[in-house]
N, C-alpha and C positions, 0 to 999 in steps of 0.2 A: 680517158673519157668513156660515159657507159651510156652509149643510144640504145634504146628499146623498142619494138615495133606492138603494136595491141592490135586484136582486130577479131572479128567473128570470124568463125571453119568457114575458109575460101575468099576471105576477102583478097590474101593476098601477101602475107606478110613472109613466108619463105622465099618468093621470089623476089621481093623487094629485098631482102634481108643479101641477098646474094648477090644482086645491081649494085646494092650500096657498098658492099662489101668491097668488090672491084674494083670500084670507082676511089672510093677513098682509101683502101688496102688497111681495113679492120679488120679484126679476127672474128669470127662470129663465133655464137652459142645457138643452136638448132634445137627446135621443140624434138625432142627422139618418140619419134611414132614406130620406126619401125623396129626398135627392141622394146615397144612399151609391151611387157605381160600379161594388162588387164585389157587394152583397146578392145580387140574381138572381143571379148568377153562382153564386157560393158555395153556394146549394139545390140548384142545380142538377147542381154538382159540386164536392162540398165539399173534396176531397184535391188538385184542381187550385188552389184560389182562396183555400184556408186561412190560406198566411201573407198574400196580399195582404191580406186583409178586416181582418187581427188588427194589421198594418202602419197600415192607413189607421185602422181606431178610437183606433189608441195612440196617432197625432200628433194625430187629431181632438181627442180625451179632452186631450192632454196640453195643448194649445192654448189648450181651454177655461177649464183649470187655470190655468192662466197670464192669461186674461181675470179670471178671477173675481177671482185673487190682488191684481192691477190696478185693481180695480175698489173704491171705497167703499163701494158699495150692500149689500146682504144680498142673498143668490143660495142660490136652489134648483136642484140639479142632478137630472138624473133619468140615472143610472148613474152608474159613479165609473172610474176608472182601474186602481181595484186587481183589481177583475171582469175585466176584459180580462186580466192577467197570471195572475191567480190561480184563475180558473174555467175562460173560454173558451179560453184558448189552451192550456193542460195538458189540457183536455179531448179537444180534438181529435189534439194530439199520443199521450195515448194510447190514441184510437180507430185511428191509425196512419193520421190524415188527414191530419195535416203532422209531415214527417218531421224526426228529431231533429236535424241541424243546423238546420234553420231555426228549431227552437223556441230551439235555444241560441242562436241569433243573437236574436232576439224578446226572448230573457229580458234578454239582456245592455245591448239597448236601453231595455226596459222598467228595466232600474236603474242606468242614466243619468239616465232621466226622472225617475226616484224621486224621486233625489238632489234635483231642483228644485222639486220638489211638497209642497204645503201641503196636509196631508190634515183632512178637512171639520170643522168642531166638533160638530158633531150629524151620524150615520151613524143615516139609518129604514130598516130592513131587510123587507121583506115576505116572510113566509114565509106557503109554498102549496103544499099538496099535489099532485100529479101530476092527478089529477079537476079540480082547481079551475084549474087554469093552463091544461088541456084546452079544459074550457068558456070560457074568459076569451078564448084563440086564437081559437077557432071561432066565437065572438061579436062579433068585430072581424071578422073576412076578410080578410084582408090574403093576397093572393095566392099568396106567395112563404112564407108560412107553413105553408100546407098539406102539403108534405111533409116537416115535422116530424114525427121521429119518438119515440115514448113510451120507446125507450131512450135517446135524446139527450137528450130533458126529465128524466128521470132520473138522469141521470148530472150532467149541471150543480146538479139540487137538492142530491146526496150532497156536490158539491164547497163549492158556496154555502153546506152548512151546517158541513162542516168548516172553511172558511174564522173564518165568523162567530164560531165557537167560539173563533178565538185570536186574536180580531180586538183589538186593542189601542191603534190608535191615535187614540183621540178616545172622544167619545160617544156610546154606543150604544142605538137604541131599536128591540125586536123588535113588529111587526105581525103577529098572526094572521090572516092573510086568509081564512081558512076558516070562521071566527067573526066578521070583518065585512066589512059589505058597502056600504064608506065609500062607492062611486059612487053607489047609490042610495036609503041609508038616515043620514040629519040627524043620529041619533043616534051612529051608529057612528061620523063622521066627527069629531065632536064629541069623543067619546070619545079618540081619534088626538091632535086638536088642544091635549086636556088632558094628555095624557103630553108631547107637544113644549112645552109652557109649562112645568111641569115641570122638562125636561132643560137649556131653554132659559137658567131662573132661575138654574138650578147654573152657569150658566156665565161669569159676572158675580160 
């Protein structure tokens, strides 16, 4: 079985991704930030570094895809593939930080990959307000996050949630993050843990 976690920088999905892991003794797949080669770069100057960064997450992602598919275990993923094609890289193209052949080269690769990708049985989505994903950044410190800016985080949540809304293929489960607070509180997590049994049952 292949659960997937989606969600805007800070909502929250590596730490859930870690809870759930525990709790039901899945193997996970982790976004790798800290060997990613383009991240600094990319904050730094995002219209120079754009399509590499969107390059390197799509073979990363598509990679993992492919391990999971591979693999007998039950796997939790924390981001999914379709985020890269369908949020960050249209986001940036129409900030006019990567320019429109390169996106149409991107998309074109991205549905190549499509074609070979097994999308998740269970899709947990975290939704987060702009405050809540603020303090969630600013509470890690993650260096390179800091000059994130409040129109950027904005504009990926309007995309994330237009996405969600046609999202179709598998099953879907929305997390209010604004209303729990699964990192620190038993119950809330708990609560999370009982809608994924739930979705889990339906899918058997």
């Amino acid at each position: 079985m292949h659960v997937a976690i989606a969600g805007n920088i800070g909502s929250g999905k590596t730490t859930l991704t870690k809870l759930l892991s525990k709790h039901y003794g899945w193997d996970t797949h982790f976004e790798d930030v800290e060997h990613n080669p383009y991240l600094n770069d990319f904050y730094e100057d995002m219209q120079r570094w754009s399509f590499n960064l969107q390059v390197y997450y799509l073979n990363s992602r598509f990679t993992q895809v492919q391990e999971i598919k591979a693999s007998e275990k039950n796997v939790i993923q924390d981001r999914t593939i379709y985020e890269d094609a369908f949020i960050f890289a249209p986001n940036l193209h129409s900030m006019g930080l990567m320019t429109t052949r390169d996106f149409e080269n991107y998309f074109s690769l991205f549905n190549l990959m499509d074609s070979f990708v097994s999308s998740p049985d269970l899709l947990i989505y975290l939704r987060a307000s702009i405050s809540t994903l603020v303090g969630q950044i600013q509470k890690r410190g993650r260096d390179y996050e800091e000059s994130i800016r409040l129109d950027y985080l904005k504009r990926l949540n309007e995309r994330y949630e237009a996405w969600i809304s046609t999202y179709d293929k598998g099953k879907l489960l929305i997390v209010d993050i604004d209303n729990n607070n699964f990192p620190e509180n038993q119950e809330d997590l708990g609560r999370i843990i009982n809608s994924i049994d739930a979705e889990i049952h339906g899918l058997f």
